[in-house]
TIDREN-113813 format. One record per residue (C-alpha): residue number from 0; residue in one letter; x, y negated, z negated. Coordinates in pm, whole numbers. Layout:
# TIDREN-113813
nr,rest,east,north,up
NUM,a,X,Y,Z
...
END
This chain:
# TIDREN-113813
nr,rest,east,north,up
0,x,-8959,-11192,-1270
1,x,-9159,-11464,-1082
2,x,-9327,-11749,-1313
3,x,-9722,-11705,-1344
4,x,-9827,-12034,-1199
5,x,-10125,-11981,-1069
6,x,-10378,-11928,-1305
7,x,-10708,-11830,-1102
8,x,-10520,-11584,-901
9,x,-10396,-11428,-1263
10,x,-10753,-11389,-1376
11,x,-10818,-11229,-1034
12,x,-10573,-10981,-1083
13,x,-10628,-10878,-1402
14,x,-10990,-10839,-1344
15,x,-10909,-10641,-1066
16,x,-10673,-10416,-1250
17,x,-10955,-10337,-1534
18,x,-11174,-10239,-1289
19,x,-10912,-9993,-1187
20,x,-10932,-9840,-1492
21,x,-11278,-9892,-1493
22,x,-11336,-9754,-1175
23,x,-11099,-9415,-1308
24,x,-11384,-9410,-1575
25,x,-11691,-9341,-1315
26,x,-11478,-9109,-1136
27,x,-11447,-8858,-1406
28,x,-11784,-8942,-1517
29,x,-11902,-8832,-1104
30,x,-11702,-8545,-1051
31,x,-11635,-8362,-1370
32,x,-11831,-8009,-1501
33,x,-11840,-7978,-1852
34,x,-12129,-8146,-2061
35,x,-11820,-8279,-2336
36,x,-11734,-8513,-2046
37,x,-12059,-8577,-1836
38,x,-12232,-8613,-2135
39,x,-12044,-8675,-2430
40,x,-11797,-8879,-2241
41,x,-11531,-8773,-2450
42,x,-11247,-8895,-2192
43,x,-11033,-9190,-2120
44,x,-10850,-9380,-1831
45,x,-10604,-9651,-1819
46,x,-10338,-9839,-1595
47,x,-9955,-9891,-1718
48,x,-9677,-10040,-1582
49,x,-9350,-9848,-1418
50,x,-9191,-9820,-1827
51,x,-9557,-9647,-1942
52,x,-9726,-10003,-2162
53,x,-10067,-9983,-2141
54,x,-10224,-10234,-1936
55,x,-10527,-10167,-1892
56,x,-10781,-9936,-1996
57,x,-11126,-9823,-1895
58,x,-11408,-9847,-2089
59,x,-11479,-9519,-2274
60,x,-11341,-9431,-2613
61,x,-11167,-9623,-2872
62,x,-11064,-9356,-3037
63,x,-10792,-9316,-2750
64,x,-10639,-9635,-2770
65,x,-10321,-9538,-2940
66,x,-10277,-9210,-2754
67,x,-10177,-9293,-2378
68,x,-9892,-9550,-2505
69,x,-9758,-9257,-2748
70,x,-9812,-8994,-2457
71,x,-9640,-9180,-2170
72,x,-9380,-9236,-2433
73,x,-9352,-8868,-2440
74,x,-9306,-8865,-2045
75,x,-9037,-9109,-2039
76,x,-8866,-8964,-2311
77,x,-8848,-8631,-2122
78,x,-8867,-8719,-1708
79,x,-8788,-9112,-1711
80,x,-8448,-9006,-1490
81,x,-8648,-8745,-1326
82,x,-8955,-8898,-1137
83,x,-9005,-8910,-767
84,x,-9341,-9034,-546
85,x,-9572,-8757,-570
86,x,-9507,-8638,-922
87,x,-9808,-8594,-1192
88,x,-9742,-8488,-1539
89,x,-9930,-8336,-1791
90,x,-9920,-8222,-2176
91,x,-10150,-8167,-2459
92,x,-9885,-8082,-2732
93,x,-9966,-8333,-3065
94,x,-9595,-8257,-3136
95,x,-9439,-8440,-2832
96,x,-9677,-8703,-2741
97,x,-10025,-8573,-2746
98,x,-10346,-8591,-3001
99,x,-10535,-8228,-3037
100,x,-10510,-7934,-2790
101,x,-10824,-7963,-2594
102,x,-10732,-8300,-2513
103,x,-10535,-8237,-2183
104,x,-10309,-8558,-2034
105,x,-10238,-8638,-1633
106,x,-10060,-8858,-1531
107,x,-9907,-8968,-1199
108,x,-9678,-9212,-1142
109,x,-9784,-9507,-844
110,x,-9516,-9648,-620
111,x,-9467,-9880,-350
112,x,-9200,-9829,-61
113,x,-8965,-9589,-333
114,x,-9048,-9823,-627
115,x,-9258,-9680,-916
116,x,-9434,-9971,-1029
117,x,-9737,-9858,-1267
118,x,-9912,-9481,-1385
119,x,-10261,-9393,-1340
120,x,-10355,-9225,-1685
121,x,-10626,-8983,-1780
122,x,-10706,-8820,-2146
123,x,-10983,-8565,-2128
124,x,-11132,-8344,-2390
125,x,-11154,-7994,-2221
126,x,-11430,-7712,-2307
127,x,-11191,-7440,-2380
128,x,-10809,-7451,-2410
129,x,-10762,-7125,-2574
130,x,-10720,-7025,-2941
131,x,-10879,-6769,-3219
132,x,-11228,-6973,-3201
133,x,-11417,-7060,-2852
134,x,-11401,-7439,-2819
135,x,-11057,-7419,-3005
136,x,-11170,-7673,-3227
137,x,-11230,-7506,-3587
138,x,-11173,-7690,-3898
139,x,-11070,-7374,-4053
140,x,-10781,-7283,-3823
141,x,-10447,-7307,-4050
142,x,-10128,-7363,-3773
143,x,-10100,-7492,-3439
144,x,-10072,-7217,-3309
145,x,-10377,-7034,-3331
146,x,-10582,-7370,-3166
147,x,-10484,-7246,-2807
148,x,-10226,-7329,-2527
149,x,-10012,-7562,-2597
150,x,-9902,-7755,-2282
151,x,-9571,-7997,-2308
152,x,-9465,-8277,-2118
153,x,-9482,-8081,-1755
154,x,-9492,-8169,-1393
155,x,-9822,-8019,-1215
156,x,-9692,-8122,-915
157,x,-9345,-8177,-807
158,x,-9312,-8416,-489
159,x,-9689,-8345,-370
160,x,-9636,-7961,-424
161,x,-9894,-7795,-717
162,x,-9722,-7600,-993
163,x,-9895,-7245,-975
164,x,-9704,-7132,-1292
165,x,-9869,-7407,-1510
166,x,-10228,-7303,-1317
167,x,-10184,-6928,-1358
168,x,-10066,-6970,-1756
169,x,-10355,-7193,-1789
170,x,-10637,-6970,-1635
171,x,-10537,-6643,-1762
172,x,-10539,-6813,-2166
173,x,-10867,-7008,-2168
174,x,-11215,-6865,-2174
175,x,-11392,-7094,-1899
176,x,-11116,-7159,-1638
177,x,-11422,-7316,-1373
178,x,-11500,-7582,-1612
179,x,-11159,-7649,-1746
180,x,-11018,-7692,-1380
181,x,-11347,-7887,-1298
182,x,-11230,-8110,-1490
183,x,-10873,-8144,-1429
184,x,-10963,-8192,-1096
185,x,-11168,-8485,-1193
186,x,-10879,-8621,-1369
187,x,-10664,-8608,-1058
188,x,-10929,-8747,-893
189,x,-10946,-9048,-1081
190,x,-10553,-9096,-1045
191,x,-10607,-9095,-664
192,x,-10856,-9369,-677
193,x,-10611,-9544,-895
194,x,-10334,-9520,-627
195,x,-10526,-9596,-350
196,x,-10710,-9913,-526
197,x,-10346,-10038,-688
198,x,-10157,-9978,-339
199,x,-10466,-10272,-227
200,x,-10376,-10474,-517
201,x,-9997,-10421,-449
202,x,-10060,-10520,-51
203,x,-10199,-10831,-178
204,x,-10044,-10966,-410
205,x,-9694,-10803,-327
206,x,-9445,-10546,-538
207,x,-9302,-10898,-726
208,x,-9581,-11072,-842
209,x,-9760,-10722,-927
210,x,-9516,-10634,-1185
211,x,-9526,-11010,-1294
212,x,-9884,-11014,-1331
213,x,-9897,-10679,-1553
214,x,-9603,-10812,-1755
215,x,-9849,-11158,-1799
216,x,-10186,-10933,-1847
217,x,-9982,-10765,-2140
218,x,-9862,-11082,-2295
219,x,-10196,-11232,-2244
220,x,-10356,-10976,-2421
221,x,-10063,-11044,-2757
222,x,-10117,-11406,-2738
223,x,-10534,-11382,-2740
224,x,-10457,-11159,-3083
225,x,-10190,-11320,-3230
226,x,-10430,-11663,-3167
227,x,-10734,-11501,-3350
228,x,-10577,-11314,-3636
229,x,-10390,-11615,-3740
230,x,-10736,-11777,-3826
231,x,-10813,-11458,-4037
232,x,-10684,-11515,-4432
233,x,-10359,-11416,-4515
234,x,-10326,-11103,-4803
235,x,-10343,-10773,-4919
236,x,-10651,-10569,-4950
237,x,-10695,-10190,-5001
238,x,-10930,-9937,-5002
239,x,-10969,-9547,-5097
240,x,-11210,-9321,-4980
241,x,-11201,-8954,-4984
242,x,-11279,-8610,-4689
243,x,-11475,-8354,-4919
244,x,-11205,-8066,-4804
245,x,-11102,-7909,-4541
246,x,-11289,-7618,-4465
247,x,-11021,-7401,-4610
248,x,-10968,-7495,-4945
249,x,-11348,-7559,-5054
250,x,-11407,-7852,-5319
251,x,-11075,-8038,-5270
252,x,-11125,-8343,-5189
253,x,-10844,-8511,-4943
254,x,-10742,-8861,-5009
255,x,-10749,-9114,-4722
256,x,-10607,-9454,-4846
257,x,-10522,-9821,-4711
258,x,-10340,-10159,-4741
259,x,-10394,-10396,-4468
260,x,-10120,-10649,-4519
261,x,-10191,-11031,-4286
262,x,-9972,-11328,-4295
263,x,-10006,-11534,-4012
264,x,-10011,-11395,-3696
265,x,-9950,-11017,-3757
266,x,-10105,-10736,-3946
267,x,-9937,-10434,-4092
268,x,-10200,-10130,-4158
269,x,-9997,-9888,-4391
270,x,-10134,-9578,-4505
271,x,-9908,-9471,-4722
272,x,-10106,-9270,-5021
273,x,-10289,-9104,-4791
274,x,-10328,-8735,-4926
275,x,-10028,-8503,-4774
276,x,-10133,-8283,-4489
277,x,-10375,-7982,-4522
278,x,-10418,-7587,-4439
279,x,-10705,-7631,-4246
280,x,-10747,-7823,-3891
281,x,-10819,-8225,-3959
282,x,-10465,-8338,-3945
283,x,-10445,-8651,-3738
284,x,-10124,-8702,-3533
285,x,-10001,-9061,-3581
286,x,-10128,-9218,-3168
287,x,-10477,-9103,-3359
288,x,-10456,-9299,-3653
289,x,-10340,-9597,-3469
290,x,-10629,-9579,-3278
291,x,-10860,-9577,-3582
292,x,-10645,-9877,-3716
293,x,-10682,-10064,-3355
294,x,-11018,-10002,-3363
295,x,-11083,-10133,-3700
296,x,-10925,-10453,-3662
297,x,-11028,-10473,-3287
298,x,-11437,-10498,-3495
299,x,-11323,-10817,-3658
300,x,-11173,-10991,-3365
301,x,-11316,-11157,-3077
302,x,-11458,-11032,-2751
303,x,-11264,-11105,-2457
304,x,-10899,-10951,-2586
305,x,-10787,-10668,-2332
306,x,-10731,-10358,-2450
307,x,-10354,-10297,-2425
308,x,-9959,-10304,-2533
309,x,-10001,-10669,-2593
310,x,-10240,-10578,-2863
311,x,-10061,-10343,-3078
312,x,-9751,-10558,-3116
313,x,-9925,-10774,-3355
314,x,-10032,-10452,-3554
315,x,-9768,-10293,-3711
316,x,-9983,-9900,-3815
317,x,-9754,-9736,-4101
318,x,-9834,-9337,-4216
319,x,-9547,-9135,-4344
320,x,-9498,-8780,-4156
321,x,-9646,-8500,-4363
322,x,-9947,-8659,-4473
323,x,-10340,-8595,-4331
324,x,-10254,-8917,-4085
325,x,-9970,-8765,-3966
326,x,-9898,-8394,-3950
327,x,-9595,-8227,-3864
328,x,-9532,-7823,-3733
329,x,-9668,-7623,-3813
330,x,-10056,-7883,-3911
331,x,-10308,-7734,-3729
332,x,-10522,-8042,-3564
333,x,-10792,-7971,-3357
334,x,-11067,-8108,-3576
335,x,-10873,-8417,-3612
336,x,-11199,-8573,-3520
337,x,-11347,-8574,-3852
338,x,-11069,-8800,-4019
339,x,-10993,-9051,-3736
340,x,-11375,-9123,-3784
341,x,-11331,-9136,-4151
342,x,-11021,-9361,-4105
343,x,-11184,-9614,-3890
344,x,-11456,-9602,-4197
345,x,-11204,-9661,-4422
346,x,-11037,-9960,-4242
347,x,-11412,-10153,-4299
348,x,-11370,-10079,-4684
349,x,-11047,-10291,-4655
350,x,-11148,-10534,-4413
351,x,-11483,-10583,-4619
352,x,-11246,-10791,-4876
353,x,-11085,-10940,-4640
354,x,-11403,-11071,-4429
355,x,-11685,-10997,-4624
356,x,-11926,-11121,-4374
357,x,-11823,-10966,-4090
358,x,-11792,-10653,-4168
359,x,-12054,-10365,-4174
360,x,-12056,-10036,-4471
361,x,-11954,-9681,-4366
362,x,-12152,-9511,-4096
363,x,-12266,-9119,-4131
364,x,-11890,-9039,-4105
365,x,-11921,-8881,-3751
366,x,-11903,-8792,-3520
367,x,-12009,-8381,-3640
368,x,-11850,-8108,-3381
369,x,-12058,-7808,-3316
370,x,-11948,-7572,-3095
371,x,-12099,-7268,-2999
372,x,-11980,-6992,-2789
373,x,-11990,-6604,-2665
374,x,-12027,-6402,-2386
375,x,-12344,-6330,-2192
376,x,-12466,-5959,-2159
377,x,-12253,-5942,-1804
378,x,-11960,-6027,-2031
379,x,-11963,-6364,-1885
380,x,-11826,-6614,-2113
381,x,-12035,-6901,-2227
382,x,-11939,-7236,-2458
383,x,-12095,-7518,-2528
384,x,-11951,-7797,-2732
385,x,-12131,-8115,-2894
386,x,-12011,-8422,-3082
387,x,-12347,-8581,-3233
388,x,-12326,-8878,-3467
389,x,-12596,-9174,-3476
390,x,-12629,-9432,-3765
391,x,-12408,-9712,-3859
392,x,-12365,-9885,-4176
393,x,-12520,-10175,-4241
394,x,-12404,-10498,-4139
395,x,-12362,-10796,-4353
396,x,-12627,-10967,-4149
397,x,-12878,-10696,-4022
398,x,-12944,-10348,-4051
399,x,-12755,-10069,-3931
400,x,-12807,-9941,-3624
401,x,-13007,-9604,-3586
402,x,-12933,-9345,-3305
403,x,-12646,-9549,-3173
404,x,-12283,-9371,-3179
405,x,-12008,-9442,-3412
406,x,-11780,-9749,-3302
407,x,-11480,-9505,-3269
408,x,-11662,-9284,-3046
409,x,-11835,-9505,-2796
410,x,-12002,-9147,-2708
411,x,-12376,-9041,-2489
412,x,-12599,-8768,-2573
413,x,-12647,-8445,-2409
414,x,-12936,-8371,-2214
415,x,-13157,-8124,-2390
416,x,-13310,-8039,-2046
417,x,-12939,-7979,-1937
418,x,-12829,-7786,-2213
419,x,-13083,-7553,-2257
420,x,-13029,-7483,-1862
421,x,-12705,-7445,-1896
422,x,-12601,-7265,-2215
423,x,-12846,-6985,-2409
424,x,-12961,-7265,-2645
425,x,-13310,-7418,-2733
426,x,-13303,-7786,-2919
427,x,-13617,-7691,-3175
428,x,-13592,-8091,-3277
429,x,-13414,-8394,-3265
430,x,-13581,-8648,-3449
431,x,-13492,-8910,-3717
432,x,-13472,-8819,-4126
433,x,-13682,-9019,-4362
434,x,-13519,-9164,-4730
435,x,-13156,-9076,-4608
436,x,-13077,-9414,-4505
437,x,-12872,-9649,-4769
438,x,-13074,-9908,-4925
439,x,-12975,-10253,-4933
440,x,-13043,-10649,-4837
441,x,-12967,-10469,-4469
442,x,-13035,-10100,-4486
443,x,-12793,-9867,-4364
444,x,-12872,-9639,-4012
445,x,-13153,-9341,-4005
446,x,-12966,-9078,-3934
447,x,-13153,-8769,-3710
448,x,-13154,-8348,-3744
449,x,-13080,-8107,-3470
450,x,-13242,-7781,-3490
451,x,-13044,-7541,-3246
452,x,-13205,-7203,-3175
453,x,-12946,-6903,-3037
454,x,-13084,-6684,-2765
455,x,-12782,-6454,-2690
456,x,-12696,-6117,-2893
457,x,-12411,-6260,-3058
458,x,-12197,-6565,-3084
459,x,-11959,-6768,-3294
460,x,-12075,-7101,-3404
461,x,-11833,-7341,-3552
462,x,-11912,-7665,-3694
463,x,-11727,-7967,-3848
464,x,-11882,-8201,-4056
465,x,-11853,-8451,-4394
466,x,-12000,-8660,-4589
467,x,-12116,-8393,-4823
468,x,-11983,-8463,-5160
469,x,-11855,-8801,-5105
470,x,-12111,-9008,-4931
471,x,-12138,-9287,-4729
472,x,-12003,-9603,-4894
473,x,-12294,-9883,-4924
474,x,-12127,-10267,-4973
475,x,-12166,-10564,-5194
476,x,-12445,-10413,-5355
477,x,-12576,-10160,-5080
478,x,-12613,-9799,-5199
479,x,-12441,-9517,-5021
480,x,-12622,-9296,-4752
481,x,-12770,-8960,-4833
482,x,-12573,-8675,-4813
483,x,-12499,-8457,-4448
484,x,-12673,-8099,-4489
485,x,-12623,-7755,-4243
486,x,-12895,-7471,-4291
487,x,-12922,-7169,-4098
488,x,-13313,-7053,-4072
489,x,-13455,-7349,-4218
490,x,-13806,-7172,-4164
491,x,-13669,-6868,-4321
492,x,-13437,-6817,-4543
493,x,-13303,-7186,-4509
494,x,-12948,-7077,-4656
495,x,-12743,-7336,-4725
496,x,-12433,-7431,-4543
497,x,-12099,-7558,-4592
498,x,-11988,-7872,-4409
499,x,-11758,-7691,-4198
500,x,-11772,-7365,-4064
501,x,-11675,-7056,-3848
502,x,-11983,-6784,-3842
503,x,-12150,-6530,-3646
504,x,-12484,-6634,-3498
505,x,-12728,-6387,-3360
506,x,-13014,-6370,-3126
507,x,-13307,-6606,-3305
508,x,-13053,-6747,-3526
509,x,-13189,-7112,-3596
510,x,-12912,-7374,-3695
511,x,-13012,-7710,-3832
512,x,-12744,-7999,-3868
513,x,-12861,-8346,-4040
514,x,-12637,-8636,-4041
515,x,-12561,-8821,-4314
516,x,-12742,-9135,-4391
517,x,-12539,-9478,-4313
518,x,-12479,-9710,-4636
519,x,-12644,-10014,-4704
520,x,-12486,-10390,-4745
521,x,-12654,-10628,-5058
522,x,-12882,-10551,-5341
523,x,-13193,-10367,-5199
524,x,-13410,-10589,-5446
525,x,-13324,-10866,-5219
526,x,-13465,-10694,-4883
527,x,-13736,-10876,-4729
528,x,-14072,-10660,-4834
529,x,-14184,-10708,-4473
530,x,-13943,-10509,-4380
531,x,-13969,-10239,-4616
532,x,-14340,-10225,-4484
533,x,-14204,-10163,-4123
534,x,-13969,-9883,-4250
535,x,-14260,-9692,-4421
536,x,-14494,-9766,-4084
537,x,-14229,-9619,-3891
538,x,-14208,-9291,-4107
539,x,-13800,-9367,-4191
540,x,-13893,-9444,-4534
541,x,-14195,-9288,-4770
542,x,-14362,-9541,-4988
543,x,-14200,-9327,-5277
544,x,-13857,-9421,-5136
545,x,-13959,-9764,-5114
546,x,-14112,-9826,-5485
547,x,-13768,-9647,-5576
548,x,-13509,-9827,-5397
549,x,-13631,-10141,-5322
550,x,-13927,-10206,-5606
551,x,-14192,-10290,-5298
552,x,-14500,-10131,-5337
553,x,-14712,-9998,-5012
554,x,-15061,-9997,-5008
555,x,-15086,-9732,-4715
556,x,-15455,-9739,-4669
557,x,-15451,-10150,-4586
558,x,-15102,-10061,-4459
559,x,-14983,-10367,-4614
560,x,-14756,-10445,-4909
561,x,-14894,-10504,-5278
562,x,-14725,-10841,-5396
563,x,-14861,-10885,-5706
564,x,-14686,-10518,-5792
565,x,-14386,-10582,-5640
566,x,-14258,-10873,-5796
567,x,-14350,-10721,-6119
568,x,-14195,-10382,-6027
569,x,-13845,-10591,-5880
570,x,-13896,-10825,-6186
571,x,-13827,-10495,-6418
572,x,-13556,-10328,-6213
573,x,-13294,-10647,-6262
574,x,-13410,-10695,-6610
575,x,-13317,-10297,-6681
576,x,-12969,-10327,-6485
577,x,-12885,-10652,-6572
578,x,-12738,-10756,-6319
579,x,-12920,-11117,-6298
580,x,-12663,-11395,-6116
581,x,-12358,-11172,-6093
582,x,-12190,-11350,-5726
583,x,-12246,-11042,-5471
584,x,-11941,-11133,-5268
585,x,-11672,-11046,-5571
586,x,-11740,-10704,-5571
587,x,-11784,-10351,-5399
588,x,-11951,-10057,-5481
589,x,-11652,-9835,-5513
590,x,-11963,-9507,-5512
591,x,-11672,-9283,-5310
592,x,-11373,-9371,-5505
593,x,-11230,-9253,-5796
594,x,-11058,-9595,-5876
595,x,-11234,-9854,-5766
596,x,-11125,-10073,-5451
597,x,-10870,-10345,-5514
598,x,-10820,-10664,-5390
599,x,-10519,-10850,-5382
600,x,-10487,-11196,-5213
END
């Protein structure tokens, strides 16, 4: 392979081949139907070379970084000797290569004069893929195979020619087949672009010094990582936190546990002691809980490292088959959602040893899935599908964000306008929660309610959530979040809900969903009072809250804050804890654990 000599035509090309995959992005985001993509964003693109490493990929959702390496994988595996110019794959089966069922892999393979050199590769999270529950993502689903059609490594089109077995078996077992073609179509879409924009690249630079230029963007990418996690400290840390159950067996909790091992210039995240799989649906495959281990460490390292192969040879991600990080036949999965979020939350407990000040306290434990489908009174079938999360933990240095998604997501918002034109749905209110936020030096995130009205006869509403029993963690001092909460008829009967769920709905039916409030990072007798102020001013904290959790009282009518009663108030808080000059950085609050979090260096 040629010698990379020039090093301003390298940069060139690799910025050229991220905005390939970049470029993939906006072309799904353009021409796809479903609000779960248009909205939500819930998708993926990427560029790999002719033996499927990931070069490049497009900037949507980190919780798919582990999944098109372990998918093309799959491909190889299955059609490496069998590939020809005009060939595109795809598969959704978590057993051979895939994540969940609704998300639906394409592939196609990009060559140059008989040569493959490089696949254009799209992940996309689909409306409707079949299944016992519209949306085929319950939590309370208990085997594979009652989440929907499950697609393995295929061709869609052989040589240019479409498949119209793979089309037919598709339509004729999914409730929404315009939507879920829609957006297939966008996927292949974005695979054209790629071809057309890498045959450019490939015409430039020539077939050669293409290949040696992906090879180099790869190794680039190892060296950048191994650089920056050799100036990391070398050790052990771990951390526990726990999933309040699984929708299925109510009140067990599920065990998610860490070590991140470091010496020098590689990390090894092992996750052995994670709880063993479950009945109901949040069984991650493994390419899922990579990701959530990629996108942990990824937080703590520089900007500037690309997103590929190069990257995940310096982290070694360990979770033995059988457990909730790694299912095997018959684990049902489609709300493996909920614990690659609570993963990624988990990797910050561990990393918070490791780098205590650069790394923020758990976020609401998003993102929450609510689906909600039926059929219309022409027996025309409707479903609409939402991923909502919105507060981040605290950060060492500031507050936690509020109304921002979780780093693993990366996700928008729908459009209420859109929604309510589209689907037989009225958003009642969406608006931030008071007093659920973590206290701390740096509060956590305000989390925000949804109030969703149904205005068909009859429908099925599923929804998975957390962060019921087991709240989110607060750090060095912060307190955990308030608790998640689901009514139905809050102005009613205001019954309470489970955190996840599969229930009829009727006509009027109003269903509320509040997030969980985002821990907090350092005492919360340290916060600035000012800022306190601002919190009750802005109507995210009562001046109850704030006499109560941080010892600053609010004089509401001068809107102004009472010093002379505050440091007397704080002044009796430490003296009734005693805490006094305990050194913050040398512990945790271990409020979701058990045992308590472990360090060993």
């Amino acid at each position: 392979m040629p010698e990379i000599r020039d090093p301003i035509a390298f940069e060139l090309f690799k910025n050229a081949v991220f905005s390939i995959a970049d470029e993939m992005a906006l072309t799904v985001f353009r021409t796809t139907y479903s609000g779960v993509l248009k909205d939500n964003m819930d998708y993926s693109t990427g560029l790999a070379d002719a033996e499927g490493k990931l070069v490049a990929q497009g900037l949507t959702l980190p919780g798919h970084l582990g999944s098109v390496p372990t998918a093309l994988a799959s491909i190889m595996k299955h059609y490496g000797q069998d590939m020809a110019e005009g060939d595109v794959f795809i598969m959704n089966d978590p057993f051979d290569g895939g994540m969940h069922l609704p998300d639906i892999f394409v592939f196609k393979p990009l060559y140059h004069r008989g040569e493959r050199l490089a696949f254009a590769a799209t992940v996309c999270h689909h409306t409707d893929v079949g299944g016992r529950v519209a949306g085929s993502n319950a939590s309370d689903s208990t085997e594979i195979y009652a989440e929907g059609l499950r697609i393995a490594p295929l061709k869609l089109y052989e040589a240019g020619k479409i498949n119209k077995t793979i089309m037919t078996f598709i339509e004729r077992n999914v409730r929404v087949p315009v939507k879920v073609f829609g957006d297939l179509r966008a996927q292949l879409a974005a695979c054209h672009i790629a071809e057309k924009q890498f045959a450019e690249l490939v015409a430039k630079h020539g077939p050669a010094d293409t290949k040696a230029y992906m090879q180099e963007t790869i190794d680039y990418a190892e060296r950048l990582t191994r650089a920056e996690l050799t100036k990391l400290p070398d050790g052990e840390w771990s951390f526990e936190d726990w999933i309040d159950d699984d929708g299925v067996d109510y009140g067990k909790p599920i065990r998610l546990f860490v070590t991140i091992r470091k010496k020098g210039d590689h990390m090894v995240v092992d996750w052995t002691g994670t709880n063993p799989q479950v009945k109901g649906a949040i069984n991650n495959t493994l390419s899922f809980t990579k990701a959530a281990s990629y996108c942990g460490v990824r937080s703590v390292l520089p900007n500037g490292i690309p997103n590929n192969e190069g990257v995940f040879r310096a982290i070694d991600v360990i979770c033995p088959p059988g457990t909730v990080g790694n299912g095997v036949l018959p684990a049902a999965c489609a709300a493996r959602g909920l614990t690659g979020f609570r993963m990624t939350d988990c990797m910050f407990g561990a990393l918070a040893m490791m780098l205590p000040d650069k790394v923020k306290a758990a976020g609401d434990g998003g993102n929450t899935g609510i689906s909600i489908g039926g059929y219309h009174a022409d027996r025309s079938p409707f479903i609409y599908v939402d991923f909502t999360c919105g507060a981040w933990g605290a950060r060492p240095w500031a507050d936690g964000l509020d109304g921002n998604s979780h780093m693993f997501a990366n996700m928008a918002s729908h459009s209420i306008e859109v929604t309510e034109a589209e689907h037989p749905i009225q958003l009642l209110a969406y608006e931030f929660v008071p007093d659920k936020a973590g206290a701390g030096k740096h509060r956590g995130g305000v989390p925000f309610r949804r109030d969703y009205r149904f205005l068909e006869a009859e429908g099925t509403l599923q929804v998975r959530s957390d962060r019921r029993d087991h709240r989110p963690f607060g750090l060095y001092g912060g307190n955990p979040g308030a608790p998640s909460e689901n009514y139905l008829n809050p102005d009613g009967e205001n019954r309470l809900l489970p955190s996840k769920l599969t229930m009829t709905v009727t006509k009027g039916d109003v269903f509320r969903h509040v997030l969980a409030g985002a821990g907090g990072w350092g005492d919360p007798l340290e916060r600035d009072p000012a800022l306190v102020l601002r919190d009750v001013r802005n109507e995210v904290l009562s001046p109850t809250k704030a006499e109560a959790d941080y010892g600053v009282t609010v004089d509401t009518a001068k809107w102004q804050v009472d010093a002379a009663a505050t440091e007397a108030r704080r002044k009796a808080m430490r003296a009734s804890r005693g805490w006094r000059d305990v050194p913050k950085v040398q512990w945790l609050d271990p409020v979701i654990a058990t045992e308590p979090a472990r360090r060993r260096a």
